[in-house]
C-alpha positions in Angstrom: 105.7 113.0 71.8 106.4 109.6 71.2 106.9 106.9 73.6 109.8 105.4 71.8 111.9 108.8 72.8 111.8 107.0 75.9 113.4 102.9 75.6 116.4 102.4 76.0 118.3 99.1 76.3 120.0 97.2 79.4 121.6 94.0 80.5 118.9 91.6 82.7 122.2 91.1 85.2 122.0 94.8 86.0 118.3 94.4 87.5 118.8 94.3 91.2 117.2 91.4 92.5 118.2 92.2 96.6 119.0 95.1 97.9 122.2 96.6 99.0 124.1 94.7 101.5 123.9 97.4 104.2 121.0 100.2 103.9 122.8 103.4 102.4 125.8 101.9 100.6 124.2 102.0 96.8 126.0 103.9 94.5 125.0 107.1 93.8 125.6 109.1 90.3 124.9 112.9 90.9 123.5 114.8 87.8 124.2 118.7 87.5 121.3 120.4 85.5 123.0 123.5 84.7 126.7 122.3 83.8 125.6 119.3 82.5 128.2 117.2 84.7 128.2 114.0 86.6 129.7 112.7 89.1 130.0 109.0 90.4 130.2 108.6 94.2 128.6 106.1 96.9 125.2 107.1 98.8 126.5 107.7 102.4 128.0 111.3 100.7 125.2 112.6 99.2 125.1 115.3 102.1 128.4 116.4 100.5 125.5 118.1 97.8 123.3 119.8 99.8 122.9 122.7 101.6 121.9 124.2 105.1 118.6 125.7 104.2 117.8 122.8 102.2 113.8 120.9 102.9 114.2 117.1 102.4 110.7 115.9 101.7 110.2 112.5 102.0 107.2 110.1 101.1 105.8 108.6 104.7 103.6 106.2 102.8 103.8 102.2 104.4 103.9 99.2 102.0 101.5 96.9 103.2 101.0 93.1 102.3 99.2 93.2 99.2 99.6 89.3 97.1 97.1 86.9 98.8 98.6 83.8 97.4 95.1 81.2 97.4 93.3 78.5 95.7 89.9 77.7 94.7 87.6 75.1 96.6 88.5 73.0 93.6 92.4 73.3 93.9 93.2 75.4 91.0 95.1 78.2 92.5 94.8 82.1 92.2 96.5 85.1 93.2 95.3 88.5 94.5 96.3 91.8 94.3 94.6 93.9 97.0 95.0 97.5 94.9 91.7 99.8 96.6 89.6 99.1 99.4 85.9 100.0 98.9 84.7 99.9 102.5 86.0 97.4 105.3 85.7 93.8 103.7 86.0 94.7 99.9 88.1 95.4 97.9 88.9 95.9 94.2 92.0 93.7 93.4 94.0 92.4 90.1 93.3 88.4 90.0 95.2 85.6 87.9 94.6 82.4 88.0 95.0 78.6 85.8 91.6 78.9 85.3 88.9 82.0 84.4 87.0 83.1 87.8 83.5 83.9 88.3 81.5 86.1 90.3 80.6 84.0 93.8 83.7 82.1 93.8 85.1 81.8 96.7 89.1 81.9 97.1 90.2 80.2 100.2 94.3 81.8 101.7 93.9 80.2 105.2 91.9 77.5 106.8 89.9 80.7 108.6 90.8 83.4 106.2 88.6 83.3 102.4 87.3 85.9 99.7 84.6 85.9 97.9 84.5 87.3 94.4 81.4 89.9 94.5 81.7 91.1 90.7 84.1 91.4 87.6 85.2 94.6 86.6 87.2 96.3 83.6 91.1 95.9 83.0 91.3 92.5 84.7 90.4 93.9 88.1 87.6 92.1 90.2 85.7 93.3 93.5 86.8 90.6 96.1 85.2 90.7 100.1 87.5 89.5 102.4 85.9 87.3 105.6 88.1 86.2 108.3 88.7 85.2 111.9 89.9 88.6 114.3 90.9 91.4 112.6 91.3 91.7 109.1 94.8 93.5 109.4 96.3 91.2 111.0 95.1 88.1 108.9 96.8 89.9 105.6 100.1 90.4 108.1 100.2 86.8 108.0 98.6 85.7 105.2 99.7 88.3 102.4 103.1 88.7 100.6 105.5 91.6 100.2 104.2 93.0 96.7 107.7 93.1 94.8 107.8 94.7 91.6 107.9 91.8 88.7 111.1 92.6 87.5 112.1 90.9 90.7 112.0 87.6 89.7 112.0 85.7 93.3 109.5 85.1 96.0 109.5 87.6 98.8 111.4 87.2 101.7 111.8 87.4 105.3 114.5 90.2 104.6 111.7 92.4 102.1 109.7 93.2 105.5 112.3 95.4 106.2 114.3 96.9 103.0 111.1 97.4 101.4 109.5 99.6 103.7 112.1 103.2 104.1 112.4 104.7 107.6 110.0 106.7 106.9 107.0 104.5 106.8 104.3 105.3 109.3 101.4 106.9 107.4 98.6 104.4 106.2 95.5 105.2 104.5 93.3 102.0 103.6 96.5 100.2 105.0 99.0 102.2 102.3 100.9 101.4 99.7 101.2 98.4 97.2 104.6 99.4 96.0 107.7 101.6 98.2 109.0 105.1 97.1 111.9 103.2 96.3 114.3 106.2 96.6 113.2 106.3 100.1 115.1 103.1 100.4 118.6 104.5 100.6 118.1 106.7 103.7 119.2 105.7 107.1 119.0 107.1 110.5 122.3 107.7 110.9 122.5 110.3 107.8 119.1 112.2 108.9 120.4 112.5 112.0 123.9 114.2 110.1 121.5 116.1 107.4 120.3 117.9 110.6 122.7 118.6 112.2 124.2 120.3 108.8 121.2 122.4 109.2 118.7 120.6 106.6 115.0 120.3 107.2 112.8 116.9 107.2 109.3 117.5 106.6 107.2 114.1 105.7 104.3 114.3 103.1 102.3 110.7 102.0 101.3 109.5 98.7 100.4 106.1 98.8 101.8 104.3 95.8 99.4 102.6 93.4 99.9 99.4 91.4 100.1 101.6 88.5 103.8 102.5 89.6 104.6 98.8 87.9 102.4 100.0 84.9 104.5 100.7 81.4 102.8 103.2 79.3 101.1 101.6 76.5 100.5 104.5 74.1 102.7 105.6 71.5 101.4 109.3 71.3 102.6 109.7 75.4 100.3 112.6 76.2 97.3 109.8 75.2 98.2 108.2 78.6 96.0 108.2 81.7 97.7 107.7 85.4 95.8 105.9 87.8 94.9 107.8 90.3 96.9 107.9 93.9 95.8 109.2 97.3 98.0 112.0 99.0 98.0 114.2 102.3 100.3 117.2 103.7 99.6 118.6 106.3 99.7 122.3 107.1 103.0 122.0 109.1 104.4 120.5 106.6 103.3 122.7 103.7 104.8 125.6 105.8 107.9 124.4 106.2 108.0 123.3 102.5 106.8 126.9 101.7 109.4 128.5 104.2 112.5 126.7 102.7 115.5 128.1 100.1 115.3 125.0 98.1 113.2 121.6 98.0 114.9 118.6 98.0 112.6 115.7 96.8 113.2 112.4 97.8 111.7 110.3 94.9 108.9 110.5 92.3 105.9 110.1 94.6 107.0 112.9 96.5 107.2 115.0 93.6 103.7 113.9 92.5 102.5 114.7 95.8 104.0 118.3 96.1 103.4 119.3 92.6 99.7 117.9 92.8 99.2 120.4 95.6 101.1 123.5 94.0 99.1 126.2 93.8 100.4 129.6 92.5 104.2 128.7 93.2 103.4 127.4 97.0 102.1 124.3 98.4 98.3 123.8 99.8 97.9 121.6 102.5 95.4 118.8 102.5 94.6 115.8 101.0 93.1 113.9 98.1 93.7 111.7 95.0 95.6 112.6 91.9 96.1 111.6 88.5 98.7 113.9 87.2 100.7 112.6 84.8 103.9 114.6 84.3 105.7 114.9 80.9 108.1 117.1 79.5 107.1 120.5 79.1 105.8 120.6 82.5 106.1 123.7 84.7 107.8 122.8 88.3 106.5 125.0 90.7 108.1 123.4 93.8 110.5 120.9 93.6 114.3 122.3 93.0 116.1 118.8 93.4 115.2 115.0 93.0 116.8 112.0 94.3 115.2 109.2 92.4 116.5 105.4 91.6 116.8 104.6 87.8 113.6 103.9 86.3 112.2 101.2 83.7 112.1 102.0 79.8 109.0 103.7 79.0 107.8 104.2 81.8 105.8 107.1 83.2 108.7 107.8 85.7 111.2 108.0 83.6 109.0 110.7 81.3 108.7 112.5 84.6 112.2 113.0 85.4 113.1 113.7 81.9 110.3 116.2 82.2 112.4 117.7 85.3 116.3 117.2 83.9 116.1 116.9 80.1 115.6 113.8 78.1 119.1 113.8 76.3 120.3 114.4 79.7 118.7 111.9 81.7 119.4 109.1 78.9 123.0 110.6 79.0 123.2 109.9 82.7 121.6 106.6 82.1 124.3 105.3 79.7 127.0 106.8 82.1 124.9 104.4 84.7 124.8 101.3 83.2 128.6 101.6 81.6 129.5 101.6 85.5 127.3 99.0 86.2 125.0 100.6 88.2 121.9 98.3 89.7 118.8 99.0 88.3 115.4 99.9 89.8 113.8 99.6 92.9 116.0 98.1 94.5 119.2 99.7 92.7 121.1 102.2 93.0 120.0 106.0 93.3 121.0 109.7 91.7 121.1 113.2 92.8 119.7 115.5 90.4 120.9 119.3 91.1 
């Protein structure tokens, strides 16, 4: 299966570089599996397609500040991407920087906040410990940046502490996510509160999205490629209402990595751990019914995902019908309903 099955070309001015005005008024393009149909309509009436009976499952992951924006003691300045944390202090981060780095530097963010890099590793990664003044948390509230996606070509803002974190956000393991689950984006109180009352079920699972989200997949034979590996819970409440329900509504591609990570014989196990699975087409769905998802970048593992769950001539179908109506692209973009 080859990875060029998988481009597909765009205009830059469709990339959405803010969010919607108002959380919930994207547009939302609703893709029918079995009747191959599509229909264009606005976010606030996706309710209008689902059903009482329906489980929404949701990603409860938090996007924490991951960019530390520093400089070394000679001035040169460097950037660091917290992606793991190995025990309190360290952490193993993705570093750039006008100049090469070496092990023992030290990389000063604050006047009382400073790493130190404690060893080089593979890919471009390095092993930074982080010192500071008080708690460590709080430092990187202040200190760190909003880790937008680089297709977002602006600094972060004021306005990205909230409409990149979904109302969902609560669960943090390590401090939680380096990227949001974007589709989560959409949803606001206002329309959980009418989902319920139409008689559909919330549940909350976490999968705490890596920076490999931002990834492209490099290999041309697709099944050569290797996900980095993310950390997921659910709990056993929420595996029995999952396992309970008529039909499962995913909301986004993390949730569906999380819930088919944890299928086991056509039902969901509760409990925790990290997974790598890399879904492609050909892939047996053993939970997940329906998908809201944003639009996803050309050759990327998320797009070979929902192909996987929809049908590539399908998907690129809907894709075409997006961008001929203009849609926004991405994560902050616009968002579809696949039935």
């Amino acid at each position: 299966m080859k990875l060029s099955q998988f481009d597909f070309s765009y205009s830059q001015e469709l990339v959405a570089q803010y969010p919607s005005a108002q959380r919930g008024q994207s547009k939302l393009l609703v893709a029918h599996r079995n009747t191959q149909e599509i229909h264009h309509t606005t976010f606030e009436h996706i309710l209008d397609f689902l059903e009482r009976g329906d489980c929404l499952v949701v990603n409860d992951t938090r996007v924490f500040k991951a960019r530390l924006l520093g400089k070394k003691e000679t001035g040169g300045k460097v950037e660091i991407f917290l992606l793991k944390r190995v025990n309190h202090n360290t952490w193993e981060c993705l570093s750039s920087s006008s100049a090469k780095i070496s092990v023992h530097q030290k990389i000063i963010f604050h006047d009382t906040f400073f790493g130190l890099i404690k060893d080089i590793l593979n890919d471009g990664k390095v092993l930074v410990e982080l010192y500071c003044e008080g708690d460590l948390e709080e430092s990187l509230e202040k200190q760190g940046h909003i880790p937008l996606p680089p297709y977002i070509e602006r600094s972060d803002e004021v306005l990205d502490q909230d409409r990149y974190q979904t109302i969902f956000a609560a669960n943090r393991f390590n401090w939680g996510a380096v990227a949001a689950p974007t589709a989560g984006l959409h949803w606001t109180f206002e329309l959980l509160e009418k989902a319920q009352a139409k008689g559909i079920e919330l549940v909350s699972v976490t999968l705490h999205v890596g920076a490999g989200t931002f990834l492209p997949i490099r290999m041309e034979n697709i099944l050569d490629h290797k996900m980095h590996a993310e950390y997921f819970e659910i709990s056993k409440e929420a595996a029995q209402k999952i396992n309970d329900a008529q039909r499962i509504v995913a909301v986004g591609t993390t949730t569906i990595r999380a819930l088919e990570s944890s299928a086991q014989e056509g039902s969901v196990k509760a409990g925790s751990g990290w997974t790598d699975l890399f879904i492609y087409p050909g892939f047996k769905f053993q939970i997940v019914d329906a998908l809201q998802t944003n639009f996803h970048q050309p050759k990327s593992s998320l797009l070979v995902m929902i192909s996987a769950f929809a049908g590539r001539d399908f998907i690129f179908g809907c894709y075409q019908e997006a961008i001929s109506h203009r849609y926004q692209l991405f994560s902050y973009g616009d968002t579809m309903l696949i039935v």
